[in-house]
N, CA, C and O atoms as CSV, one atom per row, in Angstrom:
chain,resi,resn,atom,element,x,y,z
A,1,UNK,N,N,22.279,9.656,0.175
A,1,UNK,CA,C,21.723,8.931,-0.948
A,1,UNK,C,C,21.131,9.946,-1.915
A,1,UNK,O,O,20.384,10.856,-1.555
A,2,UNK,N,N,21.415,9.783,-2.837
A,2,UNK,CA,C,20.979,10.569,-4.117
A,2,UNK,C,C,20.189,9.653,-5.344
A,2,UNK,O,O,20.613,8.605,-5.832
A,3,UNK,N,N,18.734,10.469,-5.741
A,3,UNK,CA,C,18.562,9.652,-6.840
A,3,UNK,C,C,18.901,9.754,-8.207
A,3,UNK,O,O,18.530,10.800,-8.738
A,4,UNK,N,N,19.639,8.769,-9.077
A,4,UNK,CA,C,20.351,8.620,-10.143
A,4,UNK,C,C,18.769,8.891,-11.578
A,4,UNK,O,O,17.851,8.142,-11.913
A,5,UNK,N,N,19.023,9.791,-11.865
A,5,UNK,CA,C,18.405,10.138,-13.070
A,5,UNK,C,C,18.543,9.104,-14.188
A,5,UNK,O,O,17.488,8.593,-14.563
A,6,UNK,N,N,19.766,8.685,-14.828
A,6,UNK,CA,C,20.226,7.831,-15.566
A,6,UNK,C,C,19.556,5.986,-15.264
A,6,UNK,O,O,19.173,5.135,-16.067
A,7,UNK,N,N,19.649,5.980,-14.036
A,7,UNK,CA,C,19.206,4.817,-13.736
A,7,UNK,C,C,17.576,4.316,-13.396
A,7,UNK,O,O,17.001,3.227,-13.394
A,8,UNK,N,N,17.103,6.006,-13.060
A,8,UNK,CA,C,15.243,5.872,-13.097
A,8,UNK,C,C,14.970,5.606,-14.553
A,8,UNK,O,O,14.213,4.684,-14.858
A,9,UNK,N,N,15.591,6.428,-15.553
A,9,UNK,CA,C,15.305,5.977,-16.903
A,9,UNK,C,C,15.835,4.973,-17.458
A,9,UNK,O,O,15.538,4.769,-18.635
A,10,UNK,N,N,16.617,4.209,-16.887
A,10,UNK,CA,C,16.906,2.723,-17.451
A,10,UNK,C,C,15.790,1.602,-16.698
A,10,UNK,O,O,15.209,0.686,-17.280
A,11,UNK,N,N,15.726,1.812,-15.847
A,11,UNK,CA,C,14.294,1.050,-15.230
A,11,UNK,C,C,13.312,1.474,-15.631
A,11,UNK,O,O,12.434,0.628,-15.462
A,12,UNK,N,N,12.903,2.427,-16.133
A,12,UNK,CA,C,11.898,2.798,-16.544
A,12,UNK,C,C,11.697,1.983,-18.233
A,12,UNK,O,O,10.838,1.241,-18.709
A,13,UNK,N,N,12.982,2.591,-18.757
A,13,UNK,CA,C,13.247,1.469,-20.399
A,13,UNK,C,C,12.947,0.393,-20.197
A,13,UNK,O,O,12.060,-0.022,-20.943
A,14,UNK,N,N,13.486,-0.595,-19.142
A,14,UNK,CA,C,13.162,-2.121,-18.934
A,14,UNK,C,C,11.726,-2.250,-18.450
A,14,UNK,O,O,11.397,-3.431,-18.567
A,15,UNK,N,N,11.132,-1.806,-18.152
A,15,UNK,CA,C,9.647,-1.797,-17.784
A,15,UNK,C,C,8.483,-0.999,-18.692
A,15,UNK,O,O,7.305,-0.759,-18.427
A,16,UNK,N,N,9.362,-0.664,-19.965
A,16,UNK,CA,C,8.951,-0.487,-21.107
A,16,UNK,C,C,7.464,0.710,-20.374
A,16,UNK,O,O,6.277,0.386,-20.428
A,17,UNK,N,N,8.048,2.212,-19.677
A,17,UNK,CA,C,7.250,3.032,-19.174
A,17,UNK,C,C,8.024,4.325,-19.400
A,17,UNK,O,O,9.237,4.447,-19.227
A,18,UNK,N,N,7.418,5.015,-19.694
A,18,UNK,CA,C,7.872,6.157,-19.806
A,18,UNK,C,C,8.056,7.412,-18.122
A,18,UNK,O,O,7.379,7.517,-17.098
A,19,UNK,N,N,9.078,7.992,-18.537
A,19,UNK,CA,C,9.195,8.550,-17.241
A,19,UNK,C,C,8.198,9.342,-16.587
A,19,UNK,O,O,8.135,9.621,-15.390
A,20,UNK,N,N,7.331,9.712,-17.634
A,20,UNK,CA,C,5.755,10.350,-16.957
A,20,UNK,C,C,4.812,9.844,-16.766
A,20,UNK,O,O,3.808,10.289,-16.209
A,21,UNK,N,N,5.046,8.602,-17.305
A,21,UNK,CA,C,3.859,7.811,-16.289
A,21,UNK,C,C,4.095,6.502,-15.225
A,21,UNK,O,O,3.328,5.621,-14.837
A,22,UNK,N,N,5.554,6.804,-14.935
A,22,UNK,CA,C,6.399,6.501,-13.791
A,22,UNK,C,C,5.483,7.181,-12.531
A,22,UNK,O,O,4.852,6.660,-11.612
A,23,UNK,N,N,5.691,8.457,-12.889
A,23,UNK,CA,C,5.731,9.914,-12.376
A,23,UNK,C,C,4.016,9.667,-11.476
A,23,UNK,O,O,3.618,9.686,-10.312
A,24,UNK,N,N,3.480,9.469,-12.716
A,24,UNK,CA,C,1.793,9.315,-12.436
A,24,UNK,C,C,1.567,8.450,-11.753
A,24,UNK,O,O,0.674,8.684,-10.938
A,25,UNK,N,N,2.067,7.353,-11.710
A,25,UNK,CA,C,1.445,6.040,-11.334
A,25,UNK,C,C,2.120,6.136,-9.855
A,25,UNK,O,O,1.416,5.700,-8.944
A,26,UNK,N,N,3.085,6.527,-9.590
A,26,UNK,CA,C,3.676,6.690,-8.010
A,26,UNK,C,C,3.306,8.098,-7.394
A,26,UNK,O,O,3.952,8.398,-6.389
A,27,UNK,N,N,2.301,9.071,-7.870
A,27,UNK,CA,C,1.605,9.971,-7.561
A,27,UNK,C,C,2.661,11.129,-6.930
A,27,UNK,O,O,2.631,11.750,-5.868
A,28,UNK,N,N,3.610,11.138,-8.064
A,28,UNK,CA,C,5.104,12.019,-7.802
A,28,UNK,C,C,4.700,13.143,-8.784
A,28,UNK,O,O,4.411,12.814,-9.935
A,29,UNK,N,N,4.656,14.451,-8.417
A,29,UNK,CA,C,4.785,15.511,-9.453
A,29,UNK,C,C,5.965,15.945,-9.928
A,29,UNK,O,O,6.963,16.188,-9.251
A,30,UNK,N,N,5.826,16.062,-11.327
A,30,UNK,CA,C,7.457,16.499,-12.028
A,30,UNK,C,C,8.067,17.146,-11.065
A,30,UNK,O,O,9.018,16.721,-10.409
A,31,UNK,N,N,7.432,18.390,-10.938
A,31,UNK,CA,C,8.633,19.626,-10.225
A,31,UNK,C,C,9.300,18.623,-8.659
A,31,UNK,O,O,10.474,18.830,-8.350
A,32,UNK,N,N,8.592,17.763,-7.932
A,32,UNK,CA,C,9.416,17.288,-7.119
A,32,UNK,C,C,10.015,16.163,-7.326
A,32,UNK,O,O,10.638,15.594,-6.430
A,33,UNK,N,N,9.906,15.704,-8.514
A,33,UNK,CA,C,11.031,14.267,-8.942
A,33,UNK,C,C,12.103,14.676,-9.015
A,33,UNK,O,O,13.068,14.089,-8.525
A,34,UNK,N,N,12.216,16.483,-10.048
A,34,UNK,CA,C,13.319,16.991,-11.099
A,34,UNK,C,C,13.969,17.762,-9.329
A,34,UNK,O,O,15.186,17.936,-9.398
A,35,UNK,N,N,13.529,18.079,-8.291
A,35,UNK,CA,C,13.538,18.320,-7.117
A,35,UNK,C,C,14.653,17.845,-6.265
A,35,UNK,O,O,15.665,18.396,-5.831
A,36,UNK,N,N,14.136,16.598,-6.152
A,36,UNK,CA,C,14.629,15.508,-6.086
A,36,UNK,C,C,16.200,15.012,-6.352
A,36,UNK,O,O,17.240,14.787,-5.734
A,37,UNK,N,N,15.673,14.998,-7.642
A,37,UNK,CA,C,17.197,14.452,-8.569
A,37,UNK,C,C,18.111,15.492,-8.498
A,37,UNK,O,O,19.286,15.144,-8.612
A,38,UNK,N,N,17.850,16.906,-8.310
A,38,UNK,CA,C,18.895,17.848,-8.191
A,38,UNK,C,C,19.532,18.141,-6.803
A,38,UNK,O,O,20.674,18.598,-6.737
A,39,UNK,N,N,18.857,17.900,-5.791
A,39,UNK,CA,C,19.154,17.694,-4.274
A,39,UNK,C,C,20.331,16.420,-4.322
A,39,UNK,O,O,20.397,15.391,-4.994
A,40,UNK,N,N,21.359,17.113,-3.099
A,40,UNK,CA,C,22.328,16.004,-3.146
A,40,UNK,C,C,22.351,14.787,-2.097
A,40,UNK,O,O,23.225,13.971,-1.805
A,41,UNK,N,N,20.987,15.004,-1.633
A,41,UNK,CA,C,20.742,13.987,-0.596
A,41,UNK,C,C,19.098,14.136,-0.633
A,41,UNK,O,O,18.421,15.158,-0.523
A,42,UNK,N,N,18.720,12.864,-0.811
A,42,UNK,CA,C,16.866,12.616,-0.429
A,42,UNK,C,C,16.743,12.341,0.630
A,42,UNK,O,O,15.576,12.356,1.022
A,43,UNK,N,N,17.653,12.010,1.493
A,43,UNK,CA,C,17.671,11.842,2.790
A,43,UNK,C,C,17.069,12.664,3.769
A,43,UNK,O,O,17.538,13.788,3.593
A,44,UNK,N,N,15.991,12.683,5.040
A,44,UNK,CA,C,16.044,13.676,6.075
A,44,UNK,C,C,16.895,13.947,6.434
A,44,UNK,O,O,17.847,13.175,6.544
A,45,UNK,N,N,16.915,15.451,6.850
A,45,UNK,CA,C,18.258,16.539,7.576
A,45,UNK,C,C,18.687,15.728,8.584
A,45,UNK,O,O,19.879,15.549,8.833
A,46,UNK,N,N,17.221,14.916,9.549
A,46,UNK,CA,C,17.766,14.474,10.589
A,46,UNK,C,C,18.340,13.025,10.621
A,46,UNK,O,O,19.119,12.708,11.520
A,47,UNK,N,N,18.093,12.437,9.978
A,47,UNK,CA,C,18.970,11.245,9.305
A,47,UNK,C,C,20.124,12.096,9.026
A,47,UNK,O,O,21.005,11.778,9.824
A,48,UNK,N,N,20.526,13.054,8.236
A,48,UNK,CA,C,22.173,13.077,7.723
A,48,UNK,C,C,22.875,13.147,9.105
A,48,UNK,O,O,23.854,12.478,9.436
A,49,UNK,N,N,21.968,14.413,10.149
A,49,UNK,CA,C,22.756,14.574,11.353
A,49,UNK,C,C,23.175,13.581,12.130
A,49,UNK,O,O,24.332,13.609,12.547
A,50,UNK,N,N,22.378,12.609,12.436
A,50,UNK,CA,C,22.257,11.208,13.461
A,50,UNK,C,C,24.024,10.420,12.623
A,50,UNK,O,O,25.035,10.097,13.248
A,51,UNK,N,N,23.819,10.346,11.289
A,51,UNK,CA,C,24.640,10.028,11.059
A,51,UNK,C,C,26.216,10.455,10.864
A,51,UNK,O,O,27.219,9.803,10.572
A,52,UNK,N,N,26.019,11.631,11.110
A,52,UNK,CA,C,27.288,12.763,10.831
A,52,UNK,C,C,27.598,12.953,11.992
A,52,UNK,O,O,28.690,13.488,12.187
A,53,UNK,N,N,26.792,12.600,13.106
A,53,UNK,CA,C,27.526,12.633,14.531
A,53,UNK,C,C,27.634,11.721,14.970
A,53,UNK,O,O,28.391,11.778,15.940
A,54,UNK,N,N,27.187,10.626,14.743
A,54,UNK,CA,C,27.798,8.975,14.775
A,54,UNK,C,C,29.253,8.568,14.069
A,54,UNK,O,O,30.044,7.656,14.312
A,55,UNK,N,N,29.258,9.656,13.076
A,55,UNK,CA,C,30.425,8.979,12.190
A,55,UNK,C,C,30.348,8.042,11.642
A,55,UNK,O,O,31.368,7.353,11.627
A,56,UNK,N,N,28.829,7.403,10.740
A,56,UNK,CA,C,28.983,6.433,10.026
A,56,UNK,C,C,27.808,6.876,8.926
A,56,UNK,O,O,27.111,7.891,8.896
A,57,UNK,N,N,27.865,5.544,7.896
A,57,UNK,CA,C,26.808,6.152,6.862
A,57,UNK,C,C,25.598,6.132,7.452
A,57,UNK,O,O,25.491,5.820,8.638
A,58,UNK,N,N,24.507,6.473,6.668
A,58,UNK,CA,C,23.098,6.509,6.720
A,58,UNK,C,C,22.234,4.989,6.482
A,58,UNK,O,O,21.109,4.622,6.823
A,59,UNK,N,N,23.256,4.382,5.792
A,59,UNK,CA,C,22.602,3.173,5.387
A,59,UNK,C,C,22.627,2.309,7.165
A,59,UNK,O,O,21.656,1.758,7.682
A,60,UNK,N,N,23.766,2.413,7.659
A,60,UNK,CA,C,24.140,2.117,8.601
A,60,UNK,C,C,22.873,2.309,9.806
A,60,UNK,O,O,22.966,1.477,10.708
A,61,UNK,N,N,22.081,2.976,9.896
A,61,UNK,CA,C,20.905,2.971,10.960
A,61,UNK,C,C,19.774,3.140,10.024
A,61,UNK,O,O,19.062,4.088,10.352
A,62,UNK,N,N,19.413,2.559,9.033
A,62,UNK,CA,C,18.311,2.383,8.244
A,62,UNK,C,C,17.922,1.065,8.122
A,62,UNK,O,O,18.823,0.232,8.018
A,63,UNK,N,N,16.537,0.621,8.111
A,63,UNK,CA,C,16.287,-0.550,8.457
A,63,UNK,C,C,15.996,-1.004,6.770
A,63,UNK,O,O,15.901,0.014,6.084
A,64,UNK,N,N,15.868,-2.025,6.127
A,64,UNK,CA,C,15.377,-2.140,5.284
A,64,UNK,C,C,14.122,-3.076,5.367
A,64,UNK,O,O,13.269,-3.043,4.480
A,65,UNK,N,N,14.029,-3.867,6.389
A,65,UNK,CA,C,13.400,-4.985,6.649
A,65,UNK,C,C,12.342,-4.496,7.430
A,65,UNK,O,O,12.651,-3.445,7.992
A,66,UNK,N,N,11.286,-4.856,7.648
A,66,UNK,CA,C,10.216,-4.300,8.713
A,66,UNK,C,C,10.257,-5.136,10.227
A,66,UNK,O,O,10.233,-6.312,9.865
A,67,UNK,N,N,10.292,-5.133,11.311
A,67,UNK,CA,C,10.470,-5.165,12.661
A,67,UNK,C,C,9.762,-7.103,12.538
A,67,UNK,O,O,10.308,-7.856,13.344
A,68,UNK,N,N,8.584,-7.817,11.541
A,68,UNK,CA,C,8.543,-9.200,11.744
A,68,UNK,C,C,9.162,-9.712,10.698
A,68,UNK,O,O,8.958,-10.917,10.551
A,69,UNK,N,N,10.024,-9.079,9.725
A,69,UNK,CA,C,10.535,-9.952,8.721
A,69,UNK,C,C,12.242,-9.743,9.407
A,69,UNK,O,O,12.998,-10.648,9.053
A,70,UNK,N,N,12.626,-9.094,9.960
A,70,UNK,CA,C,13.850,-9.149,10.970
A,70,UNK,C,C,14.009,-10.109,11.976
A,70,UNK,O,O,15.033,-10.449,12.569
A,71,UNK,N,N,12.623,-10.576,12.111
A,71,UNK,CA,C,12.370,-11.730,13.081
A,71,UNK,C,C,12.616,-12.514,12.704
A,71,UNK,O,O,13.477,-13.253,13.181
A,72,UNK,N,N,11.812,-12.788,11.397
A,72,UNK,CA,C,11.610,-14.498,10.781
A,72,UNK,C,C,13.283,-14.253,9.973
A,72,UNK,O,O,13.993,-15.257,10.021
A,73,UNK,N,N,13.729,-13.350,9.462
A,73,UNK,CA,C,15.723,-13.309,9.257
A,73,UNK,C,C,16.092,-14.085,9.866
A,73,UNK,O,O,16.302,-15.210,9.414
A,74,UNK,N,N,16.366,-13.651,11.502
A,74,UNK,CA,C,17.085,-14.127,12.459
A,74,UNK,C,C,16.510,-15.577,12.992
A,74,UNK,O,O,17.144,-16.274,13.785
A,75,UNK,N,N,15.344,-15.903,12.502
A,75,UNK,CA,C,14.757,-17.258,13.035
A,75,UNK,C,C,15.430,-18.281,11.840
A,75,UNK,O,O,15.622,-19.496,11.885
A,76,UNK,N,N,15.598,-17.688,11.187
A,76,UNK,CA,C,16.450,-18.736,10.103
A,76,UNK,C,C,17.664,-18.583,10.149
A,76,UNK,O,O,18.212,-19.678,10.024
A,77,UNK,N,N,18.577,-17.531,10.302
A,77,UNK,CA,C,19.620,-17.962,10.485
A,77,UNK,C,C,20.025,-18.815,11.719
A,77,UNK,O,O,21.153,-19.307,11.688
A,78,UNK,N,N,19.090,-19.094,13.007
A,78,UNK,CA,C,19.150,-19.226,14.046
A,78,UNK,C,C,19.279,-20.709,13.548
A,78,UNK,O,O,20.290,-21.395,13.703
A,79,UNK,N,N,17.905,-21.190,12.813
A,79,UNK,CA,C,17.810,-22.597,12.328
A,79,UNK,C,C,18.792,-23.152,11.477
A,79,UNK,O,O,18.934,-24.372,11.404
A,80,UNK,N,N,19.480,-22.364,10.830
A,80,UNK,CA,C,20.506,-22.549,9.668
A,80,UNK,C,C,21.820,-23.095,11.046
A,80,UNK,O,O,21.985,-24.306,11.193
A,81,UNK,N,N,22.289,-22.529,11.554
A,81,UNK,CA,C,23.288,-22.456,12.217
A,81,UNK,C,C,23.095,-23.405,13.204
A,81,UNK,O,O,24.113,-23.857,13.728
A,82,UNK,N,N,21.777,-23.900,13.660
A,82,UNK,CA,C,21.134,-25.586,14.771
A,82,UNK,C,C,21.384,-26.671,13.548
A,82,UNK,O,O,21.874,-27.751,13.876
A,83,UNK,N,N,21.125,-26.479,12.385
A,83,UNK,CA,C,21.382,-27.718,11.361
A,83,UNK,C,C,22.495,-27.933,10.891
A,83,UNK,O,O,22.768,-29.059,10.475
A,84,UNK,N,N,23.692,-26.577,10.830
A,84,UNK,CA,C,24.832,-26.983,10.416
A,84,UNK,C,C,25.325,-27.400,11.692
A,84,UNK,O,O,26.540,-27.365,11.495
A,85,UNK,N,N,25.148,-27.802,12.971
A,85,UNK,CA,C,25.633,-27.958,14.442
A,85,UNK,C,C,25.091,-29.988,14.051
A,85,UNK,O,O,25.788,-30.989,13.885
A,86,UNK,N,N,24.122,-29.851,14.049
A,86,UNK,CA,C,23.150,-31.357,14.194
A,86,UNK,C,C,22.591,-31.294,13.039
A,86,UNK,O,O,21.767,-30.406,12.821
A,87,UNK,N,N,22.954,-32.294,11.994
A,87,UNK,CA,C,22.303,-32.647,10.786
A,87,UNK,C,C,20.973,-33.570,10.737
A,87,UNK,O,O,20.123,-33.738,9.862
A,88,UNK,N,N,21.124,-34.040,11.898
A,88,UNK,CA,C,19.935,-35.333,12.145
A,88,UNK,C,C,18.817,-34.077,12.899
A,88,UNK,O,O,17.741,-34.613,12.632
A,89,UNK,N,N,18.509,-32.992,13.527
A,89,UNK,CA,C,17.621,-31.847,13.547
A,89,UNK,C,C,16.579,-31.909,12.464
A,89,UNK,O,O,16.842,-31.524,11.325
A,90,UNK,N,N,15.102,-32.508,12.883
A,90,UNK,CA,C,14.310,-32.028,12.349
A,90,UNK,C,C,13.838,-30.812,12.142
A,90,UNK,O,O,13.331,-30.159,13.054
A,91,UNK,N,N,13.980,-30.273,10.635
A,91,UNK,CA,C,13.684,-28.948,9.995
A,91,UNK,C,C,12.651,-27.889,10.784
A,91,UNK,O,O,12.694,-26.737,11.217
A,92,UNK,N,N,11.313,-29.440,10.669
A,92,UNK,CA,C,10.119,-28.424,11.121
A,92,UNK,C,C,10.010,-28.520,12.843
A,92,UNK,O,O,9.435,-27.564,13.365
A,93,UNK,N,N,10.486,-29.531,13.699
A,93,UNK,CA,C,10.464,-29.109,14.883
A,93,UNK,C,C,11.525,-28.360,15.671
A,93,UNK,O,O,11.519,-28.298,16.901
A,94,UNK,N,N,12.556,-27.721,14.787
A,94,UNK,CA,C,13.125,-27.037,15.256
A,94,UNK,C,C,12.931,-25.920,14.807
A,94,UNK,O,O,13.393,-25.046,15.540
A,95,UNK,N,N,12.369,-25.504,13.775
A,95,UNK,CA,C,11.643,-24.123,13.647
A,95,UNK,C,C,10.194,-23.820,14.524
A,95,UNK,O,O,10.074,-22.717,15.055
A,96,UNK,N,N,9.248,-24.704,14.637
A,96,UNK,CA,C,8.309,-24.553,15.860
A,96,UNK,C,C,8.767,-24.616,17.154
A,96,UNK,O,O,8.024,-24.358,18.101
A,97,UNK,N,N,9.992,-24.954,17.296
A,97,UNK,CA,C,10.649,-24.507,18.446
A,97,UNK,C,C,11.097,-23.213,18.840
A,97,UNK,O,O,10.823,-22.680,19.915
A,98,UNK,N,N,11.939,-22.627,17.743
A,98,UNK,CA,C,12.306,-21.709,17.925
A,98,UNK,C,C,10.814,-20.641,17.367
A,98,UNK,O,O,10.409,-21.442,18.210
A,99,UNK,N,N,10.334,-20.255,17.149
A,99,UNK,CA,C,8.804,-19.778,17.224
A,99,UNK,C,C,8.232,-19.828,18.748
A,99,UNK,O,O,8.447,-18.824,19.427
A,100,UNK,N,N,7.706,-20.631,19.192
A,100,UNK,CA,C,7.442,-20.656,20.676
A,100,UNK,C,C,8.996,-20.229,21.787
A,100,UNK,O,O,8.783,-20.052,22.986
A,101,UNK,N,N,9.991,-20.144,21.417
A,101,UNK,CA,C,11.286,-19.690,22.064
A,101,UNK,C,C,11.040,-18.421,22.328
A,101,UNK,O,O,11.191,-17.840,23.402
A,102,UNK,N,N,10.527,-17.862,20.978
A,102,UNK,CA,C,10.144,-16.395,21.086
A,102,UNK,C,C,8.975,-15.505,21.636
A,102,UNK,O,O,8.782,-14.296,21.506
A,103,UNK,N,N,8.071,-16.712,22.455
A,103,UNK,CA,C,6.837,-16.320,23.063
A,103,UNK,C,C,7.068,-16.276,24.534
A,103,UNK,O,O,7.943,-17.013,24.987
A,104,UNK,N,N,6.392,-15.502,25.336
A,104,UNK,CA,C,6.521,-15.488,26.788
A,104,UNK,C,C,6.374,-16.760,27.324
A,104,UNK,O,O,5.422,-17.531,27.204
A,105,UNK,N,N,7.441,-16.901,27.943
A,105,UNK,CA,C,7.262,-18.364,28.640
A,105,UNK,C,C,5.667,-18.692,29.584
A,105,UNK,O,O,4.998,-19.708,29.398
A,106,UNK,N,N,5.364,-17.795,30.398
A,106,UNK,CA,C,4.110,-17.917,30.582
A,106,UNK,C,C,2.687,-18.117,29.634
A,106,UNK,O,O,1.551,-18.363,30.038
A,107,UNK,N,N,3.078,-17.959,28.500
A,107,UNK,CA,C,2.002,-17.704,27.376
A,107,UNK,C,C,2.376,-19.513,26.814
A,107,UNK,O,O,1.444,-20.206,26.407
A,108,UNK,N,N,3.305,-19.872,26.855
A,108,UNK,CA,C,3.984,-20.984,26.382
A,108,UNK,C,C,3.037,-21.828,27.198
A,108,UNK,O,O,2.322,-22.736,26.774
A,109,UNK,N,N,3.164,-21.314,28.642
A,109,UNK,CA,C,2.647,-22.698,29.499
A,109,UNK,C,C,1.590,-23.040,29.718
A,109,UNK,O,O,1.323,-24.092,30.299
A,110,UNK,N,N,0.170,-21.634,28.997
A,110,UNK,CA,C,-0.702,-21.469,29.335
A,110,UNK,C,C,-1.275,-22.332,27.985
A,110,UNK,O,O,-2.231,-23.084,28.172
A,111,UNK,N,N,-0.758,-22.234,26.790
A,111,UNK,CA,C,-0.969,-22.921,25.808
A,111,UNK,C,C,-0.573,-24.749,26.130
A,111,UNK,O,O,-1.418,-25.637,26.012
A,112,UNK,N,N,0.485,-24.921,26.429
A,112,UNK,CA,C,0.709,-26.649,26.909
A,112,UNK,C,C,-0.142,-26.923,27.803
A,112,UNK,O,O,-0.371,-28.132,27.806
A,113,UNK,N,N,-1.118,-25.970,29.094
A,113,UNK,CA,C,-1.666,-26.516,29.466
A,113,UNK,C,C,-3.459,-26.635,28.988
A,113,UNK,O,O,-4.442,-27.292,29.329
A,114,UNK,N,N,-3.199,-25.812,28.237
A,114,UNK,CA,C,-5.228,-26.032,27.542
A,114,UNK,C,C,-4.875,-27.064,26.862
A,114,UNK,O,O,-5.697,-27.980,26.878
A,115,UNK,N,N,-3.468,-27.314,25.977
A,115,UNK,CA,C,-3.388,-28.857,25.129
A,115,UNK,C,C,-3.795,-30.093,26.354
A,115,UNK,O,O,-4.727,-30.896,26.321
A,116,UNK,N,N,-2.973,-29.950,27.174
A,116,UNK,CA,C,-3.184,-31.002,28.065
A,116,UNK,C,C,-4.293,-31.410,28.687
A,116,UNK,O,O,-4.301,-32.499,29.262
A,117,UNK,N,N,-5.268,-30.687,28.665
A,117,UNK,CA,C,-6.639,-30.559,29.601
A,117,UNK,C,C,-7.172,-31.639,28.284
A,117,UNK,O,O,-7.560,-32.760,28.612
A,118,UNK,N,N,-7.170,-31.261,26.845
A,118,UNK,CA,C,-8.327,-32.011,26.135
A,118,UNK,C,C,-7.677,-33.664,26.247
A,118,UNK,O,O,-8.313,-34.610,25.784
């Protein structure tokens, strides 16, 4: 991955900012932006390697999502794919389903049973 010079200053135009106080406000010093942009990869060495001995891109083992929004992803496609199965599936008890699906079943039972006690 390389960063596009042409395209920091077109975002920068649409956000009506100039490229030095781009620079400032993301607490980037010139000499390592212009750094940067002349390097043919911003990538870590050890990212290029992982990927150069895998034989695939970099994008390819990069996460973009953080470890609970990968969750709640897959909890919707999970729900998406129970509603296109059963249309009559209530929305919200099959998403509080699948939510507690994802909790230790012991933690599950310990919670149904303090409900049950009141």
């Amino acid at each position: 991955m390389q960063i596009s010079l042409p395209l920091v200053r077109l975002h920068c135009k649409r956000r009506k900012i100039s490229l030095c106080a781009l620079l400032s406000q993301a607490g980037v010093s010139r000499t390592a932006f212009y750094s940067l942009v002349r390097s043919p990869s911003v990538l870590p060495r050890s990212l290029q390697a992982l990927s150069i001995t895998l034989e695939i891109s970099s994008k390819e083992i990069l996460r973009d999502l953080s470890p609970q929004e990968e969750r709640v992803a897959l909890r919707v496609k999970r729900l998406e794919y129970l509603l296109s199965k059963d249309p009559t599936i209530d929305r919200d008890t099959a998403w509080h389903t699948l939510i507690l699906l994802e909790r230790d079943p012991i933690e599950r039972l310990g919670t149904a049973l303090k409900r049950g006690r009141k």
